[in-house]
N, C-alpha and C positions, 0 to 999 in steps of 0.2 A: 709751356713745359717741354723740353726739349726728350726727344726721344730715348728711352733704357732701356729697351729691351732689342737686344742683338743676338739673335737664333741663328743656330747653323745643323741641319740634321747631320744625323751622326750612327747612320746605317751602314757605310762603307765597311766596315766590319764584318760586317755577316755575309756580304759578297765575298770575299776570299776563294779562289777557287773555282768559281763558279762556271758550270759546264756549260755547253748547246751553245748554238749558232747565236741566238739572241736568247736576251736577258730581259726580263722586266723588271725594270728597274723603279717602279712604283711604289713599293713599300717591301719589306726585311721578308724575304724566303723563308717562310716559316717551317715548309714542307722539307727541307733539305737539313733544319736544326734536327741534332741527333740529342734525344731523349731517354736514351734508354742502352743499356751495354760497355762496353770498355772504352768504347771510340768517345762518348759521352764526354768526363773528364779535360783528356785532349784538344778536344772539339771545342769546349767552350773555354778553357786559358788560353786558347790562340783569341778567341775574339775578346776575351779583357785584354788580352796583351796590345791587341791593335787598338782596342779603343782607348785603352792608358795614353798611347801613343797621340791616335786623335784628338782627343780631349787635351792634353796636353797642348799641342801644338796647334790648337783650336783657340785656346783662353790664353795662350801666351799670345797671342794674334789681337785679342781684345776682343772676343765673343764672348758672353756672360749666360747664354744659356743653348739648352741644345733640344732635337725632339728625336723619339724614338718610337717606334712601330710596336704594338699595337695595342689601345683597348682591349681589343677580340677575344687574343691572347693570353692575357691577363688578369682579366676580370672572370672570377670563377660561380659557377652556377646552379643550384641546384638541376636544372632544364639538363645539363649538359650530358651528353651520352658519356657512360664511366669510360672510355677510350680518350675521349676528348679530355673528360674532366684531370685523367691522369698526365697527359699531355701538357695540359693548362698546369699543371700542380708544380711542373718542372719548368715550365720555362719561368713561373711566379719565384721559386728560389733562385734561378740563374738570375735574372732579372734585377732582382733585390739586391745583389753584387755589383749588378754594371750599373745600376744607381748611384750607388754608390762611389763607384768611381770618376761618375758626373760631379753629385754633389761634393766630394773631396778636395775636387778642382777651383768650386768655389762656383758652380753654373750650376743654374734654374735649369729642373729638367720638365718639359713637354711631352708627354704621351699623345699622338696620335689617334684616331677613331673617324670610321666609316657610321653614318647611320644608314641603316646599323645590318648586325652579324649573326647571322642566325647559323642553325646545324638542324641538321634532318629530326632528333628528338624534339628541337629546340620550335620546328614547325607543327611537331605534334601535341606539344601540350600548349600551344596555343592555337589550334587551330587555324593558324595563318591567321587569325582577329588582328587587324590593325590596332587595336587598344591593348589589347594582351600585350603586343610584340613591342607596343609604347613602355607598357608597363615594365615591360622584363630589361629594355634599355637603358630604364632609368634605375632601377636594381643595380644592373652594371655598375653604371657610374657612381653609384653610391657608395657601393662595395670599395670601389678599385678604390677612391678616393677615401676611404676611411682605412683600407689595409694598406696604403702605399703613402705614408707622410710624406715620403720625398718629392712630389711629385706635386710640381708646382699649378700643375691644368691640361686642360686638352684642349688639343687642337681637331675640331669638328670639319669633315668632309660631307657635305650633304648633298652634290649635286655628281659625282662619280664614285663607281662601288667598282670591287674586283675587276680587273678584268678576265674577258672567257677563255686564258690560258691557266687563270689558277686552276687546280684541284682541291684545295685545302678542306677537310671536311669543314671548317669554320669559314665561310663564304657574307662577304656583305653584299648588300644590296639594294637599292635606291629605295627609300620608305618613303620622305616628304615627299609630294609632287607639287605642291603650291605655295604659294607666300603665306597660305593662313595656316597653313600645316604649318611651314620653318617658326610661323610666331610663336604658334601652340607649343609645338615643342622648348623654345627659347624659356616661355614664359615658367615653361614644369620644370626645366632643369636647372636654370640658374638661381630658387631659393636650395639646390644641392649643395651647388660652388657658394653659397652664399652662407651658407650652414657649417662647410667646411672650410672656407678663407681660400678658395681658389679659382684660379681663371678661369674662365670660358672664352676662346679663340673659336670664333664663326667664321671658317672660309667661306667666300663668294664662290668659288669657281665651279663650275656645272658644263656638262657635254652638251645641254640641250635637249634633254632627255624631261618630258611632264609636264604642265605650264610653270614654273619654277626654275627651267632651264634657262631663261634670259637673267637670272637673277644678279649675273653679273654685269650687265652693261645698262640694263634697263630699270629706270631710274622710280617707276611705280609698285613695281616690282620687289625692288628693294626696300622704297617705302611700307609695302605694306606686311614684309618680313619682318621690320623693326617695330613698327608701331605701338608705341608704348614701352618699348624695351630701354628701361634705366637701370644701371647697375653698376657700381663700380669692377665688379666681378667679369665684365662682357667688354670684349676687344673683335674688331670686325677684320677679318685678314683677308687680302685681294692682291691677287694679280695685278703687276702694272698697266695692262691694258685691257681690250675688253676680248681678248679671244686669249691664246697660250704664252707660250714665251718665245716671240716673235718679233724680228724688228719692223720700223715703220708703223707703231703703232702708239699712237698719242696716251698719254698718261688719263687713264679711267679716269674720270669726272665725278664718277662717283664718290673719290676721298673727298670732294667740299659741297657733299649734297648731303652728308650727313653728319651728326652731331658726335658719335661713337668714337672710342679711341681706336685705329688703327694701326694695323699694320701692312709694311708693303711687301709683297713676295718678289723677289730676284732671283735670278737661276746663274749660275755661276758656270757649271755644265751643262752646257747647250744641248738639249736635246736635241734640236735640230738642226744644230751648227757645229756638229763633228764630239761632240760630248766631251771636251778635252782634248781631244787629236791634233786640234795645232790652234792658233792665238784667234777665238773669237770674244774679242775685248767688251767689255759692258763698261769699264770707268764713264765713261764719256756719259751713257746712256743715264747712268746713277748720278751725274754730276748734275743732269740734264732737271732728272726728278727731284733730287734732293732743292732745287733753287725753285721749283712750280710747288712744292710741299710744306717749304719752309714759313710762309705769310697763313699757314692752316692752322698750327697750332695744334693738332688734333693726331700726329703722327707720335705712335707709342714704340714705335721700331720698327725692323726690318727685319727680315728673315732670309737668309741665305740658303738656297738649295746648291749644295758643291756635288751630290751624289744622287740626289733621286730625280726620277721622270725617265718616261719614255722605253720604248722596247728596240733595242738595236743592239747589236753586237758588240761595241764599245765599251771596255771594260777597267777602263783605268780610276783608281783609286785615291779621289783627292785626302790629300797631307799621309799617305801610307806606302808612296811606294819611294824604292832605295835608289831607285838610279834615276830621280829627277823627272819621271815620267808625267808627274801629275802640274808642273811647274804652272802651266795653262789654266790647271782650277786652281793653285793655291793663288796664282795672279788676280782674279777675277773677284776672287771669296773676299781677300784682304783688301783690294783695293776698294769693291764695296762697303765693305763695313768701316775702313776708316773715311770716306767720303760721307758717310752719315753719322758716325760718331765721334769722327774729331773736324769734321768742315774742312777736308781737304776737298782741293785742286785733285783731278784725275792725273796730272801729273805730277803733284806733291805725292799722293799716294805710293804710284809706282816707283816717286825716285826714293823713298822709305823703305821698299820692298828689293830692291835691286842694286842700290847704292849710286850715289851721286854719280861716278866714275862710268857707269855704264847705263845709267838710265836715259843719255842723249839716241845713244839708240835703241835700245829698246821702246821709248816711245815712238821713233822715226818707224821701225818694226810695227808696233802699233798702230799707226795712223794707217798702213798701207793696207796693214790685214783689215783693218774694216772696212777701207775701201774695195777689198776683195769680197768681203762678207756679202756688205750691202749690195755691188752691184756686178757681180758676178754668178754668187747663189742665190741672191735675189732678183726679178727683172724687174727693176724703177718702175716701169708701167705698168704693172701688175702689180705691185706689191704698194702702190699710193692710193690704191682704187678701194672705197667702202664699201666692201656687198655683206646681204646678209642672206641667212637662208634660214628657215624658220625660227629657232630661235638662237643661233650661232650667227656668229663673225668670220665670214670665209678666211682662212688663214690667207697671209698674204704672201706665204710659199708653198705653191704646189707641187713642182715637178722634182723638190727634193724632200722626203720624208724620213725623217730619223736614220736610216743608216744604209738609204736607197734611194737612186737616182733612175729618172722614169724616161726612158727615150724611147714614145709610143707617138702615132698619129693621134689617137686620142686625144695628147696631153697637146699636141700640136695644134691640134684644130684649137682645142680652148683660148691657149694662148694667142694666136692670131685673133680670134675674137678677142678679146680685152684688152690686148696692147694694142695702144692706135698708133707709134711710131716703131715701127719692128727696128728702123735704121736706126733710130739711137741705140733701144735695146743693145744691137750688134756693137757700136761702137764704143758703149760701156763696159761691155766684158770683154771686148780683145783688150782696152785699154787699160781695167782691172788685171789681167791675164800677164799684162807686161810687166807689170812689179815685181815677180817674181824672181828676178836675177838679183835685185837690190834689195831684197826681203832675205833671202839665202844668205849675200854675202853682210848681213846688218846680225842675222844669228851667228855666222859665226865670231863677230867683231863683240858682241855682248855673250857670245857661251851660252846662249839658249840650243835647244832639241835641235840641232841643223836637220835630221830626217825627219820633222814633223813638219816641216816646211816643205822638203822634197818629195813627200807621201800628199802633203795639198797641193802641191805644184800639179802630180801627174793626174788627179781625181780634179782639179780644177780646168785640166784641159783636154778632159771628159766634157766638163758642163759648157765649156767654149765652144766642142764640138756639138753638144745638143740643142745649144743656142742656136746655131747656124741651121740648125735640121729643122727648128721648128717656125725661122723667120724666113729662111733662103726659100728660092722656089726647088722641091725637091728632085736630087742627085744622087742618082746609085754610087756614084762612087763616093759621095759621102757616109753613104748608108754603109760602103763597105771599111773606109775609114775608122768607122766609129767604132766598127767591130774586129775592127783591128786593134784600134787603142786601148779599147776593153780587155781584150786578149793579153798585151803589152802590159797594162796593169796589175792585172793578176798577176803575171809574169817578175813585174818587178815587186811585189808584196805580196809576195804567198804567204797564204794564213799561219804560216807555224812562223813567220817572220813579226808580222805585226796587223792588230783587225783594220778590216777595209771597208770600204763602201760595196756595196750591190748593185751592180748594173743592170736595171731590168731595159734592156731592147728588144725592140718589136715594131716593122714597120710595116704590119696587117692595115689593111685600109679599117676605116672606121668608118661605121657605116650612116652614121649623121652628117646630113649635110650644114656646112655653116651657116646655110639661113634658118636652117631646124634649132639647131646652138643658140644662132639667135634671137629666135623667138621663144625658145626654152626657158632661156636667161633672164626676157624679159619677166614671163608669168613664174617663174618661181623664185627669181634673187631680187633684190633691193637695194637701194643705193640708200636709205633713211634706217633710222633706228628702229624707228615708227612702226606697225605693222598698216599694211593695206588693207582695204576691203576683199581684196581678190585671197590675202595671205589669211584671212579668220575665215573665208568659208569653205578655199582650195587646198594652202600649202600647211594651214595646219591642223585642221582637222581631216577635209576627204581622203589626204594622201598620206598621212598618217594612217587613216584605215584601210584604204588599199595595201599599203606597206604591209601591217598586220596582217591580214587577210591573204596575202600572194608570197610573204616572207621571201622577197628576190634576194634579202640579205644573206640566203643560206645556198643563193648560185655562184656556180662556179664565175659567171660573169662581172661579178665582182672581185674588186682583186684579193687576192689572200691577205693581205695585209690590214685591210678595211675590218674583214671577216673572223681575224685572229689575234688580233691586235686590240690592247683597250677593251674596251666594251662591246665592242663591234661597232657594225653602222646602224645595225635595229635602233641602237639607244636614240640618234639622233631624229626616229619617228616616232617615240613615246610619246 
């Protein structure tokens, strides 16, 4: 049975406007929706008006359904403190509008949900009882799903909750911690969707956070989350690989270890690869998946992320903004969804999207910027290498992180441990670094963003320079260089021009020596999926309780963005 279900969130709406340095772009700002007053009104026709527009120009694309944020939200409660509940009262009417505007489109609409969401009353009248707080979730869902016909199903998050930049008084928070919890739960709530005719979408994806945190890669794990779980009501949703959304990482195995209809997660806005700021191509990548997918039989769709993930200052707006700005996500979105919906070629796709006339370059555009992706913001030797650390997938980029690039000894020393040829390293990104001339003059021959090429030009020859710092044998006057071209950067994209990257430099000695790194590496990372002996009695239980117990997650010695960001790094010792 060939795959129908082609999801595209459709939150970009309620970003509008949106203030601070970074943004978390996780799920719809709920804190910042006005409820109450004259602005009220205003406030919410500008977000139909943009999602007419989304939606529109989403399903004229050939997306058939879409998801929106939140449960939480929505689902009303007795528990709830009358501030909340009044809260919840308005955005249930606003709501029931933008539904509608979904549905009118002729698209299945997906609600979203964290297990699960509590509020300070909401902890008192259950006493924190993990049975109670079961009980009061699945209230929720019953409720929501019986006041809300439009509403085709939810999509379940069980293995990431808030993260510790919200304030919202409605906060989620991690409840399953194990495979027999996600069954237990599975087993109570789909005779709800089963009672009501609606789906239940189980995401895999988890921080690593409880034993339940490998649930995405680890294949026992997974088994015995399902076990027994038959329903035509129940569709299993995953990441393409087994850590984020990351290149160089082989398609999860898990789609043909199980029986389940799936679905596969793609991200269209790169969280990690400029969030739209200039051409980080996935055709190639979906063209790659859709042909390992195709002999499974068992693929129920796909799902497009064009706006959500990740916290960084990047703030462009796929299919809403007027001066062509978003061209990079609507490329990414569309070329996805018809490479799984209609059996395109990655370059049938693009030449559908851009027109015959000009799609010999633009794919020539194309083929370059991924070779800038992969091996420039990537380093091949690092980023080929499996490690794991307790129950996570070392990403297989580190020294760039969502909307920050890291030129520290620190990050130096590691890499020299891991990459076993620094000199290819080096000759890969001067040799990526070179494209640049015939990448400029290819946008302006196809009329793409010519300055979204020349804003990666000058931020990629940032990372050329930090390349050389962390494989060269060190040079002050590189060091002074670097801090020169940072300077130069800013210089030439000052923020009231267009958002940039952050340069954190810092060339403090680090006080580990490389043979401490690598005898560190040995006892706490992994080259197997497997866990060790030394990993069940060291790295995930002792140092999990020391973590607890010493809470270094809350020093200043970690970096702010670990500690502020997401859930923080505690999550990753629960």
């Amino acid at each position: 049975m060939p795959p129908g279900i082609f999801l595209i969130d459709a939150i970009g709406p309620f970003f509008r406007g949106s203030k601070g340095k970074r943004i978390n772009w996780s799920k719809i700002p709920y804190t910042r929706l006005i409820s109450e007053g004259e602005g009220r009104g205003p406030a919410w026709e500008a977000i139909r008006a943009d999602l007419r527009r989304f939606i529109g120009e989403a399903s004229a694309a050939g997306f058939n359904a879409a998801t929106l944020d939140d449960l939480a939200h929505l689902a009303a409660h007795r528990f709830h403190e009358e501030e909340t509940a009044a809260r919840i009262a308005v955005f249930r009417e606003e709501f029931r509008l933008l539904f509608g505007i979904v549905r009118e489109a002729g698209m299945a609409l997906y609600l979203t949900s964290d297990v699960l969401p509590v509020t300070a009353a909401v902890e008192a009248a259950t006493g924190g009882d993990r049975g109670k707080l079961e009980d009061y979730y699945l209230e929720l869902v019953d409720g929501l799903l019986r006041d809300f016909p439009e509403i085709e199903g939810l999509v379940l998050r069980i293995g990431e909750s808030d993260g510790v930049d919200v304030k919202d008084p409605i906060r989620t928070r991690l409840h399953v911690r194990s495979a027999k919890e996600v069954n237990r739960l599975l087993r109570r709530l789909l005779p709800l969707f089963e009672k009501h005719g609606r789906t239940l979408i189980l995401r895999t994806w988890t921080v690593g956070a409880h034993r339940v945190g490998d649930l995405i890669w680890h294949r026992g794990t997974l088994a015995a989350a399902l076990e027994g779980i038959d329903s035509e009501r129940f569709i299993l949703s995953m990441k393409h690989g087994e850590s984020d959304f990351f290149r160089y990482l082989p398609l999860n195995r898990a789609f043909f270890r199980t029986p389940h209809r799936k679905i596969l997660e793609l991200q269209a806005r790169r969280e990690y690869e400029g969030a739209g700021e200039f051409p980080s191509f996935i055709g190639w990548d979906c063209e790659r998946h859709a042909r390992e997918l195709a002999g499974d039989g068992k693929l129920a769709g796909v799902s497009v992320w064009c706006q959500t993930g990740g916290w960084h200052r990047f703030r462009r707006l796929a299919f809403l903004e007027d001066d062509g700005r978003d061209f990079w996500l609507r490329l990414n979105s569309v070329v996805a969804l018809r490479v799984f919906r209609h059996g395109e070629t990655a370059e049938q796709a693009v030449g559908a999207l851009t027109g015959a006339e000009k799609a010999p370059a633009v794919l020539e555009l194309l083929r370059m910027s991924e070779t800038v992706v992969r091996e420039l913001h990537y380093i091949r030797g690092f980023a080929e290498q499996k490690l794991f650390f307790r129950r996570v997938r070392i990403p297989p980029l580190l020294h760039v992180y969502w909307d920050c690039l890291f030129i520290n000894h620190a990050v130096r020393k590691v890499l020299r441990h891991f990459v076993a040829d620094p000199e290819q390293a080096l000759r890969e990104g001067e040799a990526a670094y070179a494209l640049f001339p015939r990448m400029i003059e290819l946008a302006r021959e196809a009329e793409l963003p010519v300055e979204d090429i020349e804003h990666w030009r000058d931020f990629c020859h940032l990372l050329r320079l930090a390349r050389r710092y962390y494989f060269l044998p060190y040079d002050p006057e590189l060091g002074a260089r670097i801090r020169a071209s940072k300077k130069a950067y800013k210089k030439a994209w000052p923020a009231e021009r267009r958002d940039r990257y952050r340069i954190k430099v810092s060339f403090e000695p680090f006080r580990l020596k490389r043979q401490t790194i690598g005898w560190l590496s040995t006892l706490f990372l992994r080259r197997q999926r497997g866990y060790r002996v030394i990993d069940h009695i060291l790295t995930l239980n002792l140092l999990g309780l020391v973590f607890r117990l010493f809470r270094p997650g809350k020093s200043k010695l970690v970096p702010k963005f670990l500690r502020k960001s997401a859930m923080g790094v505690e999550a990753l010792f629960r």
